[in-house]
ZADO-1210 file (C-alpha; in nm, 4 decimals, padded with zeros to 6 digits):
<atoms>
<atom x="-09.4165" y="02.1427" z="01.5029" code="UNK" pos="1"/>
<atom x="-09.5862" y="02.0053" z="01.8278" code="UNK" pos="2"/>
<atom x="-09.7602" y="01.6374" z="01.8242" code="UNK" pos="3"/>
<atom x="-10.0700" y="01.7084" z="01.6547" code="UNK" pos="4"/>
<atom x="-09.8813" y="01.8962" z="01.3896" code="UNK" pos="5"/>
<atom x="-09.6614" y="01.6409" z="01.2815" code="UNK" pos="6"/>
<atom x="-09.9683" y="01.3765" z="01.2971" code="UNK" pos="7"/>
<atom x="-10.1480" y="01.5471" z="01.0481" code="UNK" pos="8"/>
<atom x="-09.8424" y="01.6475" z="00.8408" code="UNK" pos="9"/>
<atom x="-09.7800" y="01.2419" z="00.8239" code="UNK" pos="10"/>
<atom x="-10.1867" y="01.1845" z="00.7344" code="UNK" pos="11"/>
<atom x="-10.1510" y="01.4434" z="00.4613" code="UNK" pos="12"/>
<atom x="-09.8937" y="01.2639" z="00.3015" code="UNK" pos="13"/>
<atom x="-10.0750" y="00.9457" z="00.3078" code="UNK" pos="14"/>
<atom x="-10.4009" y="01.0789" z="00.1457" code="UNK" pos="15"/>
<atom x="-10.4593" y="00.9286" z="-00.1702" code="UNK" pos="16"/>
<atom x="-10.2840" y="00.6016" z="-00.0701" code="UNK" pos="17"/>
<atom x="-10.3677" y="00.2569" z="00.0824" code="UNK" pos="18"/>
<atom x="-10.0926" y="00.3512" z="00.3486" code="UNK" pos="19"/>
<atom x="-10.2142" y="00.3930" z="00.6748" code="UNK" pos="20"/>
<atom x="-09.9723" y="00.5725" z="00.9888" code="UNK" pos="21"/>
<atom x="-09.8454" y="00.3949" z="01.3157" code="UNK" pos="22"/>
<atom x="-09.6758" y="00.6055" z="01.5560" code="UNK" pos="23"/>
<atom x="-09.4755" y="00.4303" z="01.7650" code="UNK" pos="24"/>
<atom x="-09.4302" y="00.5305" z="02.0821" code="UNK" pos="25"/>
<atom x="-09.1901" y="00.3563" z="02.2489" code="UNK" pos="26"/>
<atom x="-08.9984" y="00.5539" z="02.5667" code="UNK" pos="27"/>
<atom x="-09.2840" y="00.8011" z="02.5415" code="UNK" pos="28"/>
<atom x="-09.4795" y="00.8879" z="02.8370" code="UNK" pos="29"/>
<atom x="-09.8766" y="00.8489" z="02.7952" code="UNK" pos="30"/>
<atom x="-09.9328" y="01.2153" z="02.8316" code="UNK" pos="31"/>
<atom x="-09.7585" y="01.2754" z="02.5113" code="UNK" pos="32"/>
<atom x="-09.9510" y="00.9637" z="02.3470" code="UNK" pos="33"/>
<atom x="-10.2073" y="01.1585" z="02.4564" code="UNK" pos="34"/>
<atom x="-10.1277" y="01.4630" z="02.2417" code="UNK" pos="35"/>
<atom x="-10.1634" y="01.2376" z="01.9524" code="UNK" pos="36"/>
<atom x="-10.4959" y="01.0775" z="02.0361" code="UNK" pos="37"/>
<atom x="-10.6436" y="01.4047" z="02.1226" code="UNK" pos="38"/>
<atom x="-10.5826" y="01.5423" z="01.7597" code="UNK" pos="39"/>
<atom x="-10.7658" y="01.2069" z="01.6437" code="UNK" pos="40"/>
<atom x="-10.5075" y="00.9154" z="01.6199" code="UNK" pos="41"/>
<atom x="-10.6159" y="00.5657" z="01.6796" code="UNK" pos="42"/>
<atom x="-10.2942" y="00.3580" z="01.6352" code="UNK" pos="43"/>
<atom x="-09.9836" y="00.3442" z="01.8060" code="UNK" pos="44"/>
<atom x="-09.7372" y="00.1124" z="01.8333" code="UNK" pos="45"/>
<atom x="-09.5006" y="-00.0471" z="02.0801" code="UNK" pos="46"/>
<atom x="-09.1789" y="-00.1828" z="02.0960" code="UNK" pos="47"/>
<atom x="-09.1621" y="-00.3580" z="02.4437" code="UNK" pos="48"/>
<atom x="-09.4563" y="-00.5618" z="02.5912" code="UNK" pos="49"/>
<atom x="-09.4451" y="-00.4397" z="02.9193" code="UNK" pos="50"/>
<atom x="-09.4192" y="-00.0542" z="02.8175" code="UNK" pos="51"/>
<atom x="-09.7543" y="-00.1554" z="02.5476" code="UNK" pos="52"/>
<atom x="-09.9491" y="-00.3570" z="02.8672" code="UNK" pos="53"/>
<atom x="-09.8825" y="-00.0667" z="03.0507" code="UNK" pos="54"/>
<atom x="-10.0284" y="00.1704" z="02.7975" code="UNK" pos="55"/>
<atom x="-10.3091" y="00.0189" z="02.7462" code="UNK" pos="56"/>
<atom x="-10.3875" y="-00.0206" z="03.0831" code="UNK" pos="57"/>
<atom x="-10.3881" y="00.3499" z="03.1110" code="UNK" pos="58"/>
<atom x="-10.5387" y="00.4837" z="02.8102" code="UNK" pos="59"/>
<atom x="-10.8505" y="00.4642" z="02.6272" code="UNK" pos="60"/>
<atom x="-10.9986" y="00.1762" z="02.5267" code="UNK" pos="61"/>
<atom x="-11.1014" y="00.2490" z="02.1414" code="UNK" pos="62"/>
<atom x="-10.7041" y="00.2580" z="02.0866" code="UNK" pos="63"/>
<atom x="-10.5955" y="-00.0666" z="01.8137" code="UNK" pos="64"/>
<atom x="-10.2425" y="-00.1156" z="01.9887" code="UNK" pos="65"/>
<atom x="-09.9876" y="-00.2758" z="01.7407" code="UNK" pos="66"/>
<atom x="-09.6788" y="-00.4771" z="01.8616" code="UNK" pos="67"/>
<atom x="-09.3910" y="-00.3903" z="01.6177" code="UNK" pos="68"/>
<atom x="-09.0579" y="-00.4683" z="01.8724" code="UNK" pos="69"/>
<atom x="-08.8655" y="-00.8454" z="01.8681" code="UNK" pos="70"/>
<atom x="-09.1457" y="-01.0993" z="02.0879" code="UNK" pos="71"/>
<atom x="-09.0736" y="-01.3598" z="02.2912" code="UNK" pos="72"/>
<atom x="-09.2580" y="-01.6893" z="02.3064" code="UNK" pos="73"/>
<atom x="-09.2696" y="-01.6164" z="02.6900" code="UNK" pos="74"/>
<atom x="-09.4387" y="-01.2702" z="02.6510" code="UNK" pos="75"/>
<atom x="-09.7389" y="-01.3035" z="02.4743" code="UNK" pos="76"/>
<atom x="-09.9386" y="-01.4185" z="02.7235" code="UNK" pos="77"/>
<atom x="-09.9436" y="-00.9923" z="02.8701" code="UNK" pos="78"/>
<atom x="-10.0724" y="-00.8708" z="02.4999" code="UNK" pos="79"/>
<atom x="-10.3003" y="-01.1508" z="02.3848" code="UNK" pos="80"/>
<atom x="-10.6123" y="-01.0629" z="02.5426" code="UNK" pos="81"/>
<atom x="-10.6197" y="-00.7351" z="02.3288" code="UNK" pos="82"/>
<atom x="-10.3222" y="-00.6538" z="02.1050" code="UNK" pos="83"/>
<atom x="-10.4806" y="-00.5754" z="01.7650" code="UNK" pos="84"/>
<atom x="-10.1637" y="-00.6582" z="01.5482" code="UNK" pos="85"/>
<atom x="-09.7959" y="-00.8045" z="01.6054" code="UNK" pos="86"/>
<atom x="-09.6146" y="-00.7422" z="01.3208" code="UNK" pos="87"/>
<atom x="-09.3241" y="-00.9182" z="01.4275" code="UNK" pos="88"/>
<atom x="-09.3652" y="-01.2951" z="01.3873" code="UNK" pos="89"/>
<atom x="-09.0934" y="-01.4601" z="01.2797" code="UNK" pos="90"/>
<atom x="-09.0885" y="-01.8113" z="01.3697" code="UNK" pos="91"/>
<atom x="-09.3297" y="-02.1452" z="01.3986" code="UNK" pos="92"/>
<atom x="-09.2676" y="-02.1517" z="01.7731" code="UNK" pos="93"/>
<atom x="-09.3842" y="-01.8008" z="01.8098" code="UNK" pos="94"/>
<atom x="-09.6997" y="-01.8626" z="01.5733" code="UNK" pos="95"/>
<atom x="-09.8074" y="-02.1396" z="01.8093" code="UNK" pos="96"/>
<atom x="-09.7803" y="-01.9659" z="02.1502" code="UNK" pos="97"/>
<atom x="-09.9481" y="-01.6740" z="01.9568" code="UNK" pos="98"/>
<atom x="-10.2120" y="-01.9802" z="01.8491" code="UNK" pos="99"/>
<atom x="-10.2356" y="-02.0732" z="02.1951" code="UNK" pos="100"/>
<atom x="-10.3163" y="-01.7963" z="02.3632" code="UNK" pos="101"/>
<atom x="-10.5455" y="-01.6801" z="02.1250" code="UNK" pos="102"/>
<atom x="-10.7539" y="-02.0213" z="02.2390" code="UNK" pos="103"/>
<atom x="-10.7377" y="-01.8855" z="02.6354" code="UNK" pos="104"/>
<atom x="-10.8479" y="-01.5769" z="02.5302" code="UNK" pos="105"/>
<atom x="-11.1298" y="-01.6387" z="02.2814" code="UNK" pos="106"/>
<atom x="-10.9835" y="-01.4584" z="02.0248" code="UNK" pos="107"/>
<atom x="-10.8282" y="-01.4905" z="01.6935" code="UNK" pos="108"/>
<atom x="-10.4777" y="-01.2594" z="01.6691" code="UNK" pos="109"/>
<atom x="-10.3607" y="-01.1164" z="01.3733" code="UNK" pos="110"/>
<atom x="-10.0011" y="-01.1672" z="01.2689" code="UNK" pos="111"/>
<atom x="-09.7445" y="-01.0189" z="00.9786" code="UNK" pos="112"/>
<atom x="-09.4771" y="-01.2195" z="00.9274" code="UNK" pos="113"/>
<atom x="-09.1152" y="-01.0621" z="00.9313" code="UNK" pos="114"/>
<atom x="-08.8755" y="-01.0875" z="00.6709" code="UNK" pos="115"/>
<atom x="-08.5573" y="-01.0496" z="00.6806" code="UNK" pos="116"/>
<atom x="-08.4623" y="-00.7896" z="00.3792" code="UNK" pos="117"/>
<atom x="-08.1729" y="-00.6310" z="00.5066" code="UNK" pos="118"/>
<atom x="-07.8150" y="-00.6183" z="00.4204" code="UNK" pos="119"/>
<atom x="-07.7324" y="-00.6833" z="00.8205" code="UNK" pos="120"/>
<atom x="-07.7462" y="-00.9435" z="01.0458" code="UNK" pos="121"/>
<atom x="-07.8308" y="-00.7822" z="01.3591" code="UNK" pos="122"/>
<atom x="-08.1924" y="-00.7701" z="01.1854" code="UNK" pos="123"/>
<atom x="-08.4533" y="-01.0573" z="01.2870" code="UNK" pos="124"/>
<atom x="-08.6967" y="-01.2475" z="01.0128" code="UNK" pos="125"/>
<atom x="-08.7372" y="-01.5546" z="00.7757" code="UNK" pos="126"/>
<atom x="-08.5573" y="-01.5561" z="00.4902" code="UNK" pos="127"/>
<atom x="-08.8046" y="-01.6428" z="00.1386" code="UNK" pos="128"/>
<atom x="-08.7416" y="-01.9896" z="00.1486" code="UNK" pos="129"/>
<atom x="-08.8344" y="-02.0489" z="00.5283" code="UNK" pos="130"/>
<atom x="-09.1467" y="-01.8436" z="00.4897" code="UNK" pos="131"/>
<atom x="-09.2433" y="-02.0650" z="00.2494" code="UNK" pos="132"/>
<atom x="-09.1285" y="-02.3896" z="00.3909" code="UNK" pos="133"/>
<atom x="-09.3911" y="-02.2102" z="00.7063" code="UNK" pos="134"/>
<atom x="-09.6644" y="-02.2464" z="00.4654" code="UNK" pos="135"/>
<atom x="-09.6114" y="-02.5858" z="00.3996" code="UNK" pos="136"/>
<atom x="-09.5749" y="-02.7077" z="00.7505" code="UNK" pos="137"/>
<atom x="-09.8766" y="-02.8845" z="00.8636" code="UNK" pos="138"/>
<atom x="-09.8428" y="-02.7622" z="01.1918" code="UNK" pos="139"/>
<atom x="-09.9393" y="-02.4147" z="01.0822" code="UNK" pos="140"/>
<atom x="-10.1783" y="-02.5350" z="00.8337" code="UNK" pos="141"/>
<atom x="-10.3503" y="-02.6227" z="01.1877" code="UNK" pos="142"/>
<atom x="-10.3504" y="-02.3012" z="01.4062" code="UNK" pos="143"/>
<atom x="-10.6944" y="-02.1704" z="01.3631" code="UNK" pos="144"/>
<atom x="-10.6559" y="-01.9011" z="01.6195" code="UNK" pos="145"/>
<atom x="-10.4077" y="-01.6922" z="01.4203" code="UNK" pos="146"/>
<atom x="-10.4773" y="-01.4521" z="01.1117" code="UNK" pos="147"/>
<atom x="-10.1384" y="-01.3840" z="00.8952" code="UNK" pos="148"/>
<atom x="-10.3118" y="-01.0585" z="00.7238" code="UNK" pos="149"/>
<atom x="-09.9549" y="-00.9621" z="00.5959" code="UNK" pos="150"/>
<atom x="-09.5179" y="-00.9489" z="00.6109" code="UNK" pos="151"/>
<atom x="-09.3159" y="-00.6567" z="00.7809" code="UNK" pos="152"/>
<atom x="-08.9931" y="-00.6004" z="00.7328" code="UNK" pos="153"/>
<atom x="-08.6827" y="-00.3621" z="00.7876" code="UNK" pos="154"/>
<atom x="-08.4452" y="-00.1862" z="00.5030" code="UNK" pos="155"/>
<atom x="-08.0916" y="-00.1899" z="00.5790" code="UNK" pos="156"/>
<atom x="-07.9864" y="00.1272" z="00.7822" code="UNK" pos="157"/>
<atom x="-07.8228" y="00.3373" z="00.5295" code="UNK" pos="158"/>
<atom x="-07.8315" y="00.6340" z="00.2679" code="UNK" pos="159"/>
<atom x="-07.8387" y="00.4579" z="-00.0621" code="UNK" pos="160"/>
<atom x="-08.1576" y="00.4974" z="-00.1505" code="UNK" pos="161"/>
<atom x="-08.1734" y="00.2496" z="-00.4292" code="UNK" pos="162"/>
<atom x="-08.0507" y="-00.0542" z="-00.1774" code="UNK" pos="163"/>
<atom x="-08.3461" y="00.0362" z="00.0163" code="UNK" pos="164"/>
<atom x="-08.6165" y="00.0703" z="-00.2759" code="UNK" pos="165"/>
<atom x="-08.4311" y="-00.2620" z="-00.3796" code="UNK" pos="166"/>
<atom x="-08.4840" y="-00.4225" z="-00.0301" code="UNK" pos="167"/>
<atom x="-08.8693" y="-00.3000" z="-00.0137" code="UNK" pos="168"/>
<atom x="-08.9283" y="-00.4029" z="-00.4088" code="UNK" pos="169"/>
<atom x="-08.8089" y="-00.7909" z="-00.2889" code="UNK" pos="170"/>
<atom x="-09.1057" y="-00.7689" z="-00.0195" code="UNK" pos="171"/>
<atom x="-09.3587" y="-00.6368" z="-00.2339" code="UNK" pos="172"/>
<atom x="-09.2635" y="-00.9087" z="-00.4762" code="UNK" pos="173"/>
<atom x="-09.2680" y="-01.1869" z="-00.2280" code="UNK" pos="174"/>
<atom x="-09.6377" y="-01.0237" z="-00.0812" code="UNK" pos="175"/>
<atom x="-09.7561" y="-01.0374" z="-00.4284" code="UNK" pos="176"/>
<atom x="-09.6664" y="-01.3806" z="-00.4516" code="UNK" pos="177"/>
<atom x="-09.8278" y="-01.4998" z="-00.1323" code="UNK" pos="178"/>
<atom x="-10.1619" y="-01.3054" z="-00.2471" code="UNK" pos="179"/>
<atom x="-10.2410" y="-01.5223" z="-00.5901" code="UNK" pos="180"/>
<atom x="-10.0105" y="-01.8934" z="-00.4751" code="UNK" pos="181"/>
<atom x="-10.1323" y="-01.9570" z="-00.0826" code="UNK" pos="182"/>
<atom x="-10.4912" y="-02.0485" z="-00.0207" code="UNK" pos="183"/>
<atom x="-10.4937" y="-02.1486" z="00.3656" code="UNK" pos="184"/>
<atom x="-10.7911" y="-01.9906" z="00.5919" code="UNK" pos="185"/>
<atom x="-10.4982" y="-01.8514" z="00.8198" code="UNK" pos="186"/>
<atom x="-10.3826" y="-01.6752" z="00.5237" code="UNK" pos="187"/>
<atom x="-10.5512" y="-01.3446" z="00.4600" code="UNK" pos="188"/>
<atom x="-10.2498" y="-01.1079" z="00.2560" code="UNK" pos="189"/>
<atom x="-10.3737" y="-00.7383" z="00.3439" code="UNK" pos="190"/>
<atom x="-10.0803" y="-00.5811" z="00.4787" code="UNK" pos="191"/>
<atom x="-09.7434" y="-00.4893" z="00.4145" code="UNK" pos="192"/>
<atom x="-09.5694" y="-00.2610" z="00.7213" code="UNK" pos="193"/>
<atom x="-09.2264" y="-00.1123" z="00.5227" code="UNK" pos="194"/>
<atom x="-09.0953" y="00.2273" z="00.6134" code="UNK" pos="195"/>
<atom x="-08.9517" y="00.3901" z="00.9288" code="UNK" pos="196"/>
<atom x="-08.9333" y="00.7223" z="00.9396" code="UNK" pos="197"/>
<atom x="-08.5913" y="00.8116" z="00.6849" code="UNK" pos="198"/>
<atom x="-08.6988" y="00.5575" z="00.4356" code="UNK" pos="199"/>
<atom x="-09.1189" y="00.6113" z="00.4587" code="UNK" pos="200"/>
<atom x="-09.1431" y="00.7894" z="00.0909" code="UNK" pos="201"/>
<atom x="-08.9496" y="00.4993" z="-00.0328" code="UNK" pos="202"/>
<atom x="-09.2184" y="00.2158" z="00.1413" code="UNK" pos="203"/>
<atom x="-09.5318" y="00.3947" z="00.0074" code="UNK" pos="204"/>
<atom x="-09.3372" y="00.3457" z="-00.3650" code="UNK" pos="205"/>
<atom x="-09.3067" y="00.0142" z="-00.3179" code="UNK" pos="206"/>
<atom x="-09.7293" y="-00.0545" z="-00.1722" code="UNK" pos="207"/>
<atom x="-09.6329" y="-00.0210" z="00.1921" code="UNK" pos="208"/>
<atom x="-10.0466" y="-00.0196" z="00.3713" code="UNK" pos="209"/>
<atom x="-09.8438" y="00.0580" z="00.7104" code="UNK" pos="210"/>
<atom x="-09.5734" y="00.2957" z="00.7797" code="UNK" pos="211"/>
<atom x="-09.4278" y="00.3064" z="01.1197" code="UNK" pos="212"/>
<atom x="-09.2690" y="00.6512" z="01.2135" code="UNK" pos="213"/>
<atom x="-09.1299" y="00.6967" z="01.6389" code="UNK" pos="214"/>
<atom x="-08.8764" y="01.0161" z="01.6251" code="UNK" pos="215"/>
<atom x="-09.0743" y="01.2514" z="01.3836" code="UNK" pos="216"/>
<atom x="-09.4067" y="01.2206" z="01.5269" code="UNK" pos="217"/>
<atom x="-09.2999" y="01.2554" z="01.9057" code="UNK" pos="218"/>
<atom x="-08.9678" y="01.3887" z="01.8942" code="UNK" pos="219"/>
<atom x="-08.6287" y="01.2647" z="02.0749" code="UNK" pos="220"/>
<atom x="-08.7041" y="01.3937" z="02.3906" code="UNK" pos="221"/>
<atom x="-08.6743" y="01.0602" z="02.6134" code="UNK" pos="222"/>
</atoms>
């Protein structure tokens, strides 16, 4: 299957559901990127700041760019004037640089919160009881240029399916939770980004609204 293909084999899946596809693109030159917006893709995703300022330097305008890789407090600054999403928030310190910057740039940014779910270390994210300790903190209760529309988070890399539906069923519990117990204007629960591309059938299960599949949309080529 070539680009296109596999973009619309992903959509077809997805029809029916609340689950909507983010190719990410990281390592991928913009002429394949291209292949994908030409058949009518929107969203893409990036891993590395530089590699998504780059991108959307180069390529259309009416693209919502997503930030799904680790951020640094020191790097937000490059994707603040028009990143549409970072999923990967996963401290105070971040939120308030993210806060910040959304002031320079007259905007307000959205935000998911990361989780850590996983059975590994190596993975980043709050744990439950520091996301909710987060809520509490009246320093957050204060950023008015953020929007938390939702948590991410990352299955443990493995082939038992049921630790992974088990990992994504804790996240959709804690999401639910959030939805009906936190009433904060910077609090707007919308989104919940589970599933890469082995464990995707097992996210939309478990009321992923974002999937976020690299390797079977563009291949392994780079």
């Amino acid at each position: 299957m070539n680009i296109a293909e596999n973009i619309k084999r992903f959509n077809d899946e997805l029809a029916g559901t609340t689950c909507r596809l983010i190719p990410i693109s990281k390592t991928k030159p913009v002429s394949l990127i291209m292949e994908a917006y030409n058949s009518g893709q929107r969203i893409f995703g990036e891993n590395k700041v530089q590699d998504l300022a780059d991108k959307y330097e180069e390529m259309p305008k009416d693209i919502e760019w997503h930030m799904v890789g680790h951020l640094q407090t020191n790097k937000v600054k490059y994707i603040a004037p028009f990143v549409s999403l970072i999923h990967s928030v996963d401290s105070l310190k971040l939120l308030k640089e993210i806060n910040k910057q959304g002031i320079k740039n007259d905007r307000i940014i959205s935000c998911l919160l990361q989780i850590h779910i996983a059975d590994e270390t190596t993975k980043f994210g709050l744990s439950e009881t520091e996301l909710f300790q987060l809520f509490d903190d009246n320093e957050f209760k204060q950023l008015t240029n953020i929007n938390i529309e939702g948590l991410m988070g990352m299955a443990t890399y493995t082939d038992d399916e049921n630790q992974i539906d088990k990992e994504f069923k804790f996240l959709q519990t804690i999401f639910e939770n959030i939805k009906t117990s936190i009433k904060q204007p910077n609090v707007n629960m919308t989104e919940l980004s589970i599933g890469m591309s082995g464990d995707y059938k097992i996210a939309i299960k478990n009321g992923s609204t974002m999937i976020r599949i690299g390797t079977d949309i563009f291949g392994s080529r780079y």
